[in-house]
Each structure stands twice: as structure tokens, then as C-alpha cells.
C-alpha positions as CSV (number, residue, x, y, z in Angstrom):
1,X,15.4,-2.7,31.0
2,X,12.8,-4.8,29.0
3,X,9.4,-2.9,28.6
4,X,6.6,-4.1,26.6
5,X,2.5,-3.4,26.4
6,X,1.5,-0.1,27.4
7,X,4.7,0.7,29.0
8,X,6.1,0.2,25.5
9,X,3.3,1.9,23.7
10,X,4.1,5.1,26.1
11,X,7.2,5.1,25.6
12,X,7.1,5.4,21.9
13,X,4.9,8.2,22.3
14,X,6.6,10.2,25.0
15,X,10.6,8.8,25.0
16,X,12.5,10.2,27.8
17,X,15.4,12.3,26.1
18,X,18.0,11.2,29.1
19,X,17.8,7.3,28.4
20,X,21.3,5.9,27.0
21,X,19.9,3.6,24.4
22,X,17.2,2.0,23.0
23,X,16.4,-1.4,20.9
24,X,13.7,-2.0,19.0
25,X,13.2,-5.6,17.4
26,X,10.8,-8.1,15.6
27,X,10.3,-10.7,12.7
28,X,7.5,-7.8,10.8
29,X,10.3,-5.2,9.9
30,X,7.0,-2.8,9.1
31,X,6.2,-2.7,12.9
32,X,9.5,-2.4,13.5
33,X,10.0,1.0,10.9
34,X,6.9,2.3,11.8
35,X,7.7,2.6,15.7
36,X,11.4,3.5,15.2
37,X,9.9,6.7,13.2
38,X,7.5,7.4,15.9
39,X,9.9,7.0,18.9
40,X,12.5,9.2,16.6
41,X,9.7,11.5,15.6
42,X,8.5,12.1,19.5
43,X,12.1,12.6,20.9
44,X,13.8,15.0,18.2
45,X,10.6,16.7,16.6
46,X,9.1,16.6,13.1
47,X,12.5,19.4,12.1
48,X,14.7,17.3,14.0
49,X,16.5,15.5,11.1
50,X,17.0,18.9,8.8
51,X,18.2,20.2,11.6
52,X,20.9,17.5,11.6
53,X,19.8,16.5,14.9
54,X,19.8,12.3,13.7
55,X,22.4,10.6,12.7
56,X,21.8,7.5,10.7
57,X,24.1,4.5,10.1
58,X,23.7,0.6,9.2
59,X,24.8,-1.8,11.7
60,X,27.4,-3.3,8.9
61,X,29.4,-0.4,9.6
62,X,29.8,-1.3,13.3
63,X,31.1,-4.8,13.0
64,X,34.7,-3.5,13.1
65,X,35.1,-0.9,15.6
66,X,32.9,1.9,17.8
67,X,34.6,5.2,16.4
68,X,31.9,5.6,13.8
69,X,28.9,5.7,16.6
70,X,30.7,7.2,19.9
71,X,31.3,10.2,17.2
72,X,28.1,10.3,15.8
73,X,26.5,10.1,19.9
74,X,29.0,12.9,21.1
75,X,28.6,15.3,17.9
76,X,27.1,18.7,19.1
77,X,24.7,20.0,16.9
78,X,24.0,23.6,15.4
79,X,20.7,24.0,16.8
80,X,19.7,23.1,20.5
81,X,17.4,20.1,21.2
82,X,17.6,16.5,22.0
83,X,20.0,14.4,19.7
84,X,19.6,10.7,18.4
85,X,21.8,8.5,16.5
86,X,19.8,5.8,14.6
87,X,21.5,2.3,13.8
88,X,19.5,0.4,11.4
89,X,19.4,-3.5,11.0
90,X,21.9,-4.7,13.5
91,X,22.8,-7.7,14.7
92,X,25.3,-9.6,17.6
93,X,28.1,-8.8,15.5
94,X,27.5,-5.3,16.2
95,X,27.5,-5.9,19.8
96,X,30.3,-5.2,21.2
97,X,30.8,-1.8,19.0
98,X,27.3,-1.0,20.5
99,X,28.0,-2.1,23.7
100,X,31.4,0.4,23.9
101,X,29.3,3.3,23.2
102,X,27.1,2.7,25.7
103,X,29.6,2.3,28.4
104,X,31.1,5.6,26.9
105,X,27.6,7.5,27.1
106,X,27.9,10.7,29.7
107,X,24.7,13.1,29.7
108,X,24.0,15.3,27.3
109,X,25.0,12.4,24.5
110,X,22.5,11.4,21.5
111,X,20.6,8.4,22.3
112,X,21.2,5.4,20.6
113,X,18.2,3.9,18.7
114,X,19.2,0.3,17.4
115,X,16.8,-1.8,15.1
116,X,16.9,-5.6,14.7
117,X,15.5,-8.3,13.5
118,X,13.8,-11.3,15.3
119,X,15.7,-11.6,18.6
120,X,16.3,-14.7,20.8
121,X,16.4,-14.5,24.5
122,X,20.6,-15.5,23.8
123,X,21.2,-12.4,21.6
124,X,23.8,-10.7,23.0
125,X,22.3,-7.3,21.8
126,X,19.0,-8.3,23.8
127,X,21.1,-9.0,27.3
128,X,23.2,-5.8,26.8
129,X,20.1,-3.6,26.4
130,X,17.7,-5.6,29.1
131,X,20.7,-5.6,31.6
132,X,21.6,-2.0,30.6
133,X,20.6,0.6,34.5
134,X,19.8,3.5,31.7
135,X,18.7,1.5,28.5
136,X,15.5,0.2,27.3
137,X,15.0,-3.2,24.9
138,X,11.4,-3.7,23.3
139,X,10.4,-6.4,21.3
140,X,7.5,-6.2,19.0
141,X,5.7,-9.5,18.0
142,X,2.6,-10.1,15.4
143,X,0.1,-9.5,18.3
144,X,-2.9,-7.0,16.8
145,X,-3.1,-3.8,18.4
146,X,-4.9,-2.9,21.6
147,X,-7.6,-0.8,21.8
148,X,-5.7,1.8,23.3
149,X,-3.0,2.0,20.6
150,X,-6.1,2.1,18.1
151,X,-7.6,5.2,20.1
152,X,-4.1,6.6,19.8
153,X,-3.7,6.5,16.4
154,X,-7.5,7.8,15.5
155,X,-6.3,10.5,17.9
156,X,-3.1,11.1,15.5
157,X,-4.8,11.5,12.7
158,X,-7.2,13.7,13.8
159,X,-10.4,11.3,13.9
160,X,-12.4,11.9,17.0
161,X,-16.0,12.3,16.3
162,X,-16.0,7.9,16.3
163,X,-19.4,6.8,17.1
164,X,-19.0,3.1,19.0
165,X,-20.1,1.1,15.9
166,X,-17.6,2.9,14.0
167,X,-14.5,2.8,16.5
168,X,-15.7,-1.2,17.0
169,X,-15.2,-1.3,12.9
170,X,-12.1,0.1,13.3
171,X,-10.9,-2.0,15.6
172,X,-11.8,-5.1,13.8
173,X,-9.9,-3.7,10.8
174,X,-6.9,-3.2,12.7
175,X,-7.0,-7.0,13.4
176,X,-7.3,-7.8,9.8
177,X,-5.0,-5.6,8.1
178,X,-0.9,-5.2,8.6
179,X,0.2,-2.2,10.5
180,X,1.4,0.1,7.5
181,X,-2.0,-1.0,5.7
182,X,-3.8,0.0,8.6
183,X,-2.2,3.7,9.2
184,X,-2.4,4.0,5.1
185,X,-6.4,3.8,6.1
186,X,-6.6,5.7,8.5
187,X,-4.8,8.7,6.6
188,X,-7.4,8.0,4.0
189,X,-10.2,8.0,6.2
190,X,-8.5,11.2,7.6
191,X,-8.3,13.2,4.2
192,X,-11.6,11.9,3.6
193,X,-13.2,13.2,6.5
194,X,-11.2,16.4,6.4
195,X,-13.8,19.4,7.3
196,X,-16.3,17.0,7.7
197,X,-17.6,17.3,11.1
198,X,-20.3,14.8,11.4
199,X,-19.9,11.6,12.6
200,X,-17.7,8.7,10.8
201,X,-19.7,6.2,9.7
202,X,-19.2,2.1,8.4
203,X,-20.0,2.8,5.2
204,X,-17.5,5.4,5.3
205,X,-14.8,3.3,6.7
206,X,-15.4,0.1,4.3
207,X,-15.1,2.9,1.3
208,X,-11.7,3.6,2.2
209,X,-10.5,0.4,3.7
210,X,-8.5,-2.0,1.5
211,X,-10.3,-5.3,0.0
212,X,-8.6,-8.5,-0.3
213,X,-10.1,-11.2,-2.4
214,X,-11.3,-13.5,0.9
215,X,-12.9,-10.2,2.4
216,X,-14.7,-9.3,-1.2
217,X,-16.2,-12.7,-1.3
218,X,-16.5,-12.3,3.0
219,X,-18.8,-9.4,2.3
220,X,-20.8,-10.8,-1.3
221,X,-21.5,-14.0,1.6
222,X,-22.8,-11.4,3.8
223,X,-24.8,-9.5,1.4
224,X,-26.6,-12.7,-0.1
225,X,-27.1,-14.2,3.9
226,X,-28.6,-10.8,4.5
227,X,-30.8,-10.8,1.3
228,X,-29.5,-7.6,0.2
229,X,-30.2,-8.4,-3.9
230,X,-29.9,-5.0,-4.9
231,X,-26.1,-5.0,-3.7
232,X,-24.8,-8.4,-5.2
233,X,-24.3,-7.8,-9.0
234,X,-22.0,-4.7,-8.1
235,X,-20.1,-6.6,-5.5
236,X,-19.9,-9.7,-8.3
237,X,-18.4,-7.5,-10.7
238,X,-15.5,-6.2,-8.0
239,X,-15.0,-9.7,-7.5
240,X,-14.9,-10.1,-11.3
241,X,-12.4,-8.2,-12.0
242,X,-10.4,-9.3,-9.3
243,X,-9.8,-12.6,-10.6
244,X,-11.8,-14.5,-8.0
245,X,-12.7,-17.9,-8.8
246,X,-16.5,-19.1,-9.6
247,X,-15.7,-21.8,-7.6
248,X,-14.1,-20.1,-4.5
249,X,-17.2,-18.3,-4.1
250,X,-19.4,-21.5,-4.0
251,X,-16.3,-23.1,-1.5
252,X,-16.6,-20.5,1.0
253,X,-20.6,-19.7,0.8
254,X,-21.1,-22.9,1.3
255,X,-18.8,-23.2,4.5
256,X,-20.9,-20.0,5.7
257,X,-24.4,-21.5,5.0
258,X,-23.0,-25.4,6.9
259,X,-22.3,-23.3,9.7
260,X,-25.4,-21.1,9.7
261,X,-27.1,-24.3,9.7
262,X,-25.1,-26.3,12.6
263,X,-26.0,-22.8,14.6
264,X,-29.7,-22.9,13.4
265,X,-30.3,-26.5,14.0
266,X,-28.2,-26.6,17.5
267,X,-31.0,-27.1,20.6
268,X,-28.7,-24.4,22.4
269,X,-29.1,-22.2,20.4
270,X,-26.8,-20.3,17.7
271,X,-24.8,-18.3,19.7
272,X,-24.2,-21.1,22.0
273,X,-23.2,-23.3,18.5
274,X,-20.8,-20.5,17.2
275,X,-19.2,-20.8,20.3
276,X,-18.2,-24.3,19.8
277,X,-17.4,-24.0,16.2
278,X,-13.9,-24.7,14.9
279,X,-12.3,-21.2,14.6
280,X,-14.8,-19.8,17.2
281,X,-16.1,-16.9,16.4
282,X,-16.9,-13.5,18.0
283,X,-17.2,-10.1,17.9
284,X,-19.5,-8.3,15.7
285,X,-19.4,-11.6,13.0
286,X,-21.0,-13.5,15.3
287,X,-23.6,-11.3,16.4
288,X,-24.4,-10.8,12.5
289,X,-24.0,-14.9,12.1
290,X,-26.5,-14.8,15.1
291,X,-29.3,-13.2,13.5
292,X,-28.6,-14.3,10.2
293,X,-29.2,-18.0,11.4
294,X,-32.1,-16.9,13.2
295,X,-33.6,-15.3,10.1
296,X,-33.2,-18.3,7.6
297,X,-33.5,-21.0,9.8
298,X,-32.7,-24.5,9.5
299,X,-34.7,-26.2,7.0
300,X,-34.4,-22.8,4.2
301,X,-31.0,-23.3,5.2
302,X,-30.7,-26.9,3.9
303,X,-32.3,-25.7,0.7
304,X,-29.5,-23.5,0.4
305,X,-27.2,-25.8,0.6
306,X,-29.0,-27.8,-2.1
307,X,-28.7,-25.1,-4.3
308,X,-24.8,-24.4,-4.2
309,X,-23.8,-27.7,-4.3
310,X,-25.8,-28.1,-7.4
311,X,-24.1,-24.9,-8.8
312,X,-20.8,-26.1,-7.9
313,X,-21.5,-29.4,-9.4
314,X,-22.7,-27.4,-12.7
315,X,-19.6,-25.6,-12.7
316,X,-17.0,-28.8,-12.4
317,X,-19.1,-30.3,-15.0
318,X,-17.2,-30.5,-18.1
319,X,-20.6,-30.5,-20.0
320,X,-21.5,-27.1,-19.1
321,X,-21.7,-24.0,-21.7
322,X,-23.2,-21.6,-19.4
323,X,-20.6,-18.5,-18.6
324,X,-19.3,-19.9,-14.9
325,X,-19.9,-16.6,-13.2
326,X,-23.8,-16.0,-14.8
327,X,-24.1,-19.3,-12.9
328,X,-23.1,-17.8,-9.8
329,X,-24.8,-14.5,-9.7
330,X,-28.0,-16.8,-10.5
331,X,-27.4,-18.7,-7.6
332,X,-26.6,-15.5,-5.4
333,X,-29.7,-13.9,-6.7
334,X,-32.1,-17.1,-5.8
335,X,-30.1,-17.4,-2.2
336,X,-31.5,-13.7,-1.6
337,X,-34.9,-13.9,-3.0
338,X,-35.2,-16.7,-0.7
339,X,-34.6,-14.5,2.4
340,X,-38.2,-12.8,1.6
341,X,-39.9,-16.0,1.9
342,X,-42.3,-16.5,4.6
């Protein structure tokens, strides 16, 4: 049986103890850990494996015969309680050991849990467990999570006092960030918040979430756009010290500000030009990208412009003996001030 979406999703959460087997496989071997420890963790219990409940055992070791694995899934235990035996990284050659095991499950057996890697349709391990009556095969792909499994893991960790700013944040972030980088943020936002009972707030949440260098300078852009002054030489120094380029800065603000001004100067309207642009773009961005266009408007916009290129051009120019990121932080400074004009 092949499951996938929220099928999949409640399955992980809630496995049923009786199924024969199960396969788990994907490219992102993160997604792949992270739900094999959750399906593992819901059907044995967090004591399950020091009470020698799990077996583990690499998929190497199956390539020659079944004796290994139809031991390890008929074992009884010491203590009572649902069994697994876990079979990491395996592949077609383990098929038919696999494949013997199943055919020799009865009830009362440990279930099989079988990891893998990116699947084709052909695989033989995929047919056995899709065309297994008691078996379940789940494939998990780079897709972003849904809202629900978001909701679910806020739930795990104990967050639940989310206003909807704060859970749209969140979701957004789960979006940006991989899987194990997202959980290691929520289980900071978690011991963050811990006997904190009011509600989670942004400015929480970007305190704890991890920064790359293209959502730093994402954020300086948005900072400047928004003529927060008072905010950009802290952000510049972050950026500083994270290596970022003078020049990547001036790149990607001007990309902002040439789209801020297609949007302003578009007769439909910006939210009708974001639309069309080439990623389009949505969500709470675009709504911020909305008013921002609507603030500056299209002729300050076009002064803007003026003013990076010229800083860009200052900075490629080999004539130059200003420090490159004074330059910037001028030309941040001036962008802002020039959000107060009337």
C-alpha cells in the first residue's frame, strides 16, 4: 500500500502496531531520519529501544541471506510492548532478503521499518512494499511542509499560544529552512519561550531563527525600503562579519528597488505588477512589497536607483580609496532618510 500527504503524515504520528512492514524513502536523507525516528518513536515509545524493543541493522547485511532479519522480527523481548526492527539504507539488492521476511511475518512479529534512498517507480523494494495486503511504502520528496504538519510540530514542542502573524511567520520559515534546521528552531523557540505564557511574537521568532547570508541582506533590503535608519548599521555589521560582499548588497537592493518601481509605475497597480513578476511573489513579501511601493513611489524610486548604481559604480572603480562597506552604509542611510521626504 502506497500512502502519501496526510495519510502519510498520520501515520507517522499514530503507526498501527499490526502492519507487516513499512518503507520510508527520499533523495533528502534528513526527511528521511527525521520521520523514521518519529514513526519508531510513536510505535515502540520514547523507552522502547533501552528496553531492547528495536533492532537495528544496515541493509549491507541483508544482501546475502534473510536469517539475520526474520531473527531479529521474531525475537521476543523482556518487556511487553510493540517490537520494531529497523533496516537502515537499503537498496534492491536487499530485496529479496526483505521480501522473505515478509512472507514469513505471522502476528505478534516486529515490524519492519526499511529506509532508502531515492526510489524509482521500477525498484523492486518500492513494488514489494506498494503491492504488499499488510505493508505500507511512503515516499518523501523536497515538497515544504503543509500547514498541518507545521501546527503539528508547534503542537510537539509545546508552542500553542501562536497568534496568526506569528504562526503565518512560522510557516513561511518552514518553507525557507531544511527540515532538521526547522525542528532545531522550533526547540529553540521552545526553550526560549519556556514559562513564558504570553504570546509568541515575530521578533521573537526571527531572534531564534537561523540567518543565511541572502536572508541578512533580504532583511538590511527591507529595513532600508521601510526607512528603518536606526536598525541598518547593526544589521550592516552582521552582515560584516559574515563575509557579505559590498557589491552583493548593491546587486540584490537594486533588484528590490527595479521591482518596487515596475510595481509602482504599473497602471494596475502594484499588487497586480507583483503578480506578473518573474518569480511571482506572494504571501506576506508581497503585501510588504505592496506598501512599500506604495510609500516611495515611482519617481523617489528612480532616484533610488540613481543612487546605487552610482555606489556600485564607485565600488568597481579601481580609483576609489573609500572603505567599500562605509560606501554602502552611506548609501543605505541616504535610501532611508529619503523615505521621510514629503
Amino acid at each position: 500500500m502506497k500512502l502519501s500527504g496526510r495519510d502519510a503524515t498520520a501515520f507517522f504520528r499514530k503507526p498501527q502496531p499490526d502492519r507487516t512492514g513499512l518503507l520510508i524513502y527520499g533523495e533528502d536523507a534528513m526527511r528521511v531520519a527525521l520521520r523514521r525516528a518519529e514513526v519508531i518513536r510513536a510505535l515502540i515509545g520514547d523507552a522502547g529501544e533501552e528496553e531492547m524493543r528495536l533492532t537495528r541493522m544496515a541493509g549491507s547485511d541483508l544482501r546475502s541471506e534473510a536469517a539475520p532479519l526474520i531473527d531479529a522480527m521474531k525475537a521476543i523481548g523482556f518487556f511487553p510492548g510493540p517490537r520494531a526492527v529497523f533496516v537502515e539504507g537499503a537498496n534492491d539488492t536487499a530485496a529479496p532478503a526483505i521480501t522473505a521476511a515478509l512472507e514469513d511475518w505471522r502476528d505478534g512479529d516486529a515490524m519492519v521499518i526499511v529506509t532508502a534512498g531515492a526510489l524509482k517507480a521500477s525498484s523492486k523494494l518500492r513494488k514489494l512494499f506498494e503491492g504488499h495486503r499488510n505493508s505500507i511504502a511512503i515516499g518523501l520528496y523536497d515538497d515544504p511542509p503543509s500547514r498541518q504538519e507545521v501546527e503539528a510540530l508547534l503542537a510537539d514542542h509545546g508552542l500553542r499560544n501562536i497568534p496568526q502573524p506569528s504562526l503565518n511567520a512560522l510557516f513561511d520559515l518552514s518553507r525557507e529552512l531544511q527540515p532538521g534546521d526547522f525542528r532545531q528552531t522550533l526547540e529553540k523557540i521552545a526553550l526560549y519561550k519556556f514559562g513564558d505564557e504570553t504570546p509568541l511574537s515575530d521578533t521573537e521568532i526571527s531572534l531564534c531563527a537561523p540567518i543565511s547570508n541572502e536572508a541578512a541582506v533580504d532583511r538590511i533590503i527591507d529595513i532600508v525600503a521601510d526607512g528603518q535608519t536606526d536598525a541598518i548599521g547593526p544589521m550592516l555589521s552582521r552582515l560584516t562579519a559574515q563575509g557579505v560582499a559590498p557589491v552583493t548588497i548593491c546587486i540584490m537592493l537594486l533588484r528590490h528597488f527595479s521591482t518596487l518601481h515596475a510595481a509602482a509605475s504599473d497602471p494596475a497597480g502594484p499588487a497586480t505588477a507583483l503578480g506578473r513578476a518573474r518569480p511571482p511573489v506572494f504571501g506576506p513579501r508581497r503585501d510588504r512589497m505592496i506598501r512599500q511601493a506604495q510609500a516611495w513611489g515611482m519617481h523617489r524610486l528612480e532616484e533610488a536607483a540613481h543612487l546605487i548604481l552610482d555606489t556600485d559604480l564607485k565600488l568597481r572603480s579601481a580609483a576609489q580609496h573609500a572603505p567599500a562597506m562605509a560606501l554602502v552604509e552611506r548609501m543605505l542611510i541616504r535610501l532611508g532618510m529619503m523615505t521621510r521626504r514629503k
